[in-house]
N, C-alpha and C positions, 0 to 999 in steps of 0.2 A: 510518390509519397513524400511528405514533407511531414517534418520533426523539430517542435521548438520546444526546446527543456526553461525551467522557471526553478530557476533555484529560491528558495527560502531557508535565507541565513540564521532564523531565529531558529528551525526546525533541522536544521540542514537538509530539508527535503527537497527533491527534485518531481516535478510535477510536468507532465509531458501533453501537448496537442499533437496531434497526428491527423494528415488532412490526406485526403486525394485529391491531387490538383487538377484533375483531369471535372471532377462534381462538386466540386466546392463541402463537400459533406468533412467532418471533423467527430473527433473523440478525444475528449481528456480524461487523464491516466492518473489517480492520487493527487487530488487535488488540494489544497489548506484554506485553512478560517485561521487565523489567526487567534490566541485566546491568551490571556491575562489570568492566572489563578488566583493572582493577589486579589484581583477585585472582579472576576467575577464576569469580564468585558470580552466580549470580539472584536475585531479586527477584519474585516474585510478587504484588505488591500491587498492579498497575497492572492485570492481568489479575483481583485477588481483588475489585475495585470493581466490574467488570461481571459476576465470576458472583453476588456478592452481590445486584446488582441483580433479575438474571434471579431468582433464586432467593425474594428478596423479594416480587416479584409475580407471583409463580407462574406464570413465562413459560416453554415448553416451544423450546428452540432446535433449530432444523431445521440450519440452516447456519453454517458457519465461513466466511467469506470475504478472501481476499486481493485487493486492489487492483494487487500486483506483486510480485515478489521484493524486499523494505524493503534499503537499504544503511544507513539510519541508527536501524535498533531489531529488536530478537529480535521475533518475533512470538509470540505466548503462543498459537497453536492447538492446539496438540498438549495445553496444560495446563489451559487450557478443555475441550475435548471429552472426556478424563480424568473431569472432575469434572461432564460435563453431558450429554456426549454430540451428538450433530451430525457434519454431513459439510463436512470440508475439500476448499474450493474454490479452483481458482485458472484462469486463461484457460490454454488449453493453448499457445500459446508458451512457457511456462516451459519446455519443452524446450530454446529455444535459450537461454536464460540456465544453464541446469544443463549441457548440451556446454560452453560457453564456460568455466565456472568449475571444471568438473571438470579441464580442461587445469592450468588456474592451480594450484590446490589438489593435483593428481596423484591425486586420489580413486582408491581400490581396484577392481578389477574388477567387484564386488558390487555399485559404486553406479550403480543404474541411471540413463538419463537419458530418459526417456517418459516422465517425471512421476506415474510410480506412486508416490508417496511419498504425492500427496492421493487424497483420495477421489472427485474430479469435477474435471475440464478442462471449463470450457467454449470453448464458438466463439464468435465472433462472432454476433452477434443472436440466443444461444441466450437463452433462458426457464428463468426458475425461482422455482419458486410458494412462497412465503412465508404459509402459509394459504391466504387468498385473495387475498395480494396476489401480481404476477405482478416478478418482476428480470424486466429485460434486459440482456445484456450488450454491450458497447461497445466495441469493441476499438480502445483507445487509445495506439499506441504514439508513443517518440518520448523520452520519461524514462529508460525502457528498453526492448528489445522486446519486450517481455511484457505491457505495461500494460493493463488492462482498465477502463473506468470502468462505474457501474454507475444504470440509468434504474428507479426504483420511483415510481410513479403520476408525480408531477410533481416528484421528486428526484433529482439527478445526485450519486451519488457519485464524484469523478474521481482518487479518490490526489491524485497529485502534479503528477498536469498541470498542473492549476492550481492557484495560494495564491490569497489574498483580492485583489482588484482594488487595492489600494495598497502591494500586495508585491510580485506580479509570478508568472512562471511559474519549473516547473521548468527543473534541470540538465540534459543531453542529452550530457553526454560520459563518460560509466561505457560498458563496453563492448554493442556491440550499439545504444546509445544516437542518436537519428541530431534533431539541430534542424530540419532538415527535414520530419521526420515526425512531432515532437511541435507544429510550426506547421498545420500540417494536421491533427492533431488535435483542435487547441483549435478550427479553424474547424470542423468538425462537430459541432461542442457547441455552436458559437456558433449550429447552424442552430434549434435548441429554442425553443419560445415564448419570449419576454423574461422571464415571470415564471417558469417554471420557476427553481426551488432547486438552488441548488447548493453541496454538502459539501466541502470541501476536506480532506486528508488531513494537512494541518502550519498551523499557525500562529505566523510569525516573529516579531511585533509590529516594524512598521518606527517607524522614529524618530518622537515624536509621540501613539502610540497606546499605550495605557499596558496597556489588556487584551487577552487571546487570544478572537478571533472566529474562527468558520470557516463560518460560513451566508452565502452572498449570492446575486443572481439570476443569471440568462444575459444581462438587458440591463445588469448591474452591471462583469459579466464584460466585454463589450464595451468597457468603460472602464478596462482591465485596462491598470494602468501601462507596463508591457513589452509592449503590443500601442498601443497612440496613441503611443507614440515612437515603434515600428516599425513602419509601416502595411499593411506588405506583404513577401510573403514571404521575399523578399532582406534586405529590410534587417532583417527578426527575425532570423534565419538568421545575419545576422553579426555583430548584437550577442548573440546566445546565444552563438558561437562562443569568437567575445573575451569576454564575461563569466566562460564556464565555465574558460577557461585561468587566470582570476585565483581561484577556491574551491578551497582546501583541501578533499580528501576528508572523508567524515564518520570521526569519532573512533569509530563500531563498523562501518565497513566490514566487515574482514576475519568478526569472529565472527559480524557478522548474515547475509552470504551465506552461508556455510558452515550457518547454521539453516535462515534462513528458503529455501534452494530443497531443503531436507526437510523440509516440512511445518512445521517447528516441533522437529524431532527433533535432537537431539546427534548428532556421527557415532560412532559403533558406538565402544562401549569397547573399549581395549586387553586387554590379558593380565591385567594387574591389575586391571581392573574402573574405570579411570577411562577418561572423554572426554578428546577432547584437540579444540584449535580449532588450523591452524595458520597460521603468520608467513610464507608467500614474502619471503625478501628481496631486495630492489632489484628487485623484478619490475613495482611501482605507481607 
């Protein structure tokens, strides 16, 4: 198995190819578009570095993968699979994130919410074959309820459950969002051998550290800042609670929901032939 992580400084996201070298077959993991809110623009450069890659070493991509519905970056699937082909995936709870938002947003009759928009939902401990390597999926919620982490041989990819053990964990209050349930899910991760690897989906660089990592292990994890101050489920639960009441939403909210629980799609042009993303006001 082979692993190249793509950091994107503008999101601080980490976006992952995973291949088997044995079939040339590939998957990527939270991909980015790049987007502009001032005016309105994409960016495809962030998504152009991994199909370059793909393309470079003559890697045939089976799978699109989502770790969640992103609140802090466009996902580039729709513009990848365009130029490469592949089948977008995402945990079937996305259904309760696209009811939830479809309220917010007052989406048209048309926009369905089953999550036909991707090409594959999975379940929980569903399988999917990478060549010959086997995903599993993990149903990690708790960030939001949709969260999937994903186990390939002795690699955890988790989104946003978890950052790197001297950052700390995710948010838990975007709706559907529960600290409760994203503490229980970091401890079913935590059940993994010690050495199992573990991918993190962002890297904040906390004060101190000067470069973006996102590899560490499960006994690394264990040592996860915002887990040895809070030892136990209560007291995580209520420093998540109070912490998350002091962050600021992320600054692409509104445009990245409205993409990313379509696949990666714009919502349906108007009259004129343009997309439009829209502004609920005083509704967040």
């Amino acid at each position: 198995m082979l692993i190249e992580g793509f950091f994107d400084h503008t999101t601080n996201t980490v976006s992952y190819v995973i291949t088997d070298s044995k079939s040339r077959q590939s998957a990527v993991i939270d991909s980015v578009m790049g987007f502009d809110p001032a005016t309105g623009r994409t960016d495809t450069s962030p998504a152009d570095l991994i199909i370059d890659y793909l393309k470079a070493d003559e890697l045939n991509l089976q799978w699109i993968l989502e770790t969640h519905v992103h609140a802090d970056h466009l996902t580039a699937a729709v513009y990848i699979q365009e130029q490469l082909g592949g089948k977008i995936v995402i945990g079937k709870q996305i259904t309760i994130v696209q009811k939830e938002f479809a309220k917010l947003f007052n989406n048209p009759a048309n926009f369905t919410t089953g999550g036909e928009q991707f090409d594959k939902l999975l379940s929980d401990q569903e399988c999917l074959n990478i060549g010959e390597l086997t995903l599993r999926a993990i149903y990690t919620p708790g960030h939001t309820p949709a969260c999937m982490s994903y186990l390939i041989e002795d690699a955890l990819f988790v989104g946003d459950t978890l950052f790197m053990p001297d950052y700390g964990t995710a948010r838990a209050d975007f709706p559907g969002g529960s600290a409760q349930s994203l503490y229980r899910s970091i401890q079913k991760l935590l059940t993994f051998p010690d050495q199992t690897r573990v991918f993190t989906g962002h890297d904040y660089k906390p004060p101190g550290r000067e470069h973006a990592v996102w590899q560490s292990t499960v006994a690394q994890q264990k040592m996860n800042v915002h887990l040895t101050k809070n030892s136990n489920e209560a007291e995580f639960v209520n420093f998540r609670e109070q912490r998350d009441k002091t962050l600021a939403l992320p600054r692409l909210l509104l445009p990245a929901i409205q993409v990313n629980m379509r696949a990666g799609h714009f919502p349906e042009a108007a009259e004129n032939g343009v997309s439009y993303l829209l502004t609920p006001i005083n509704q967040l």
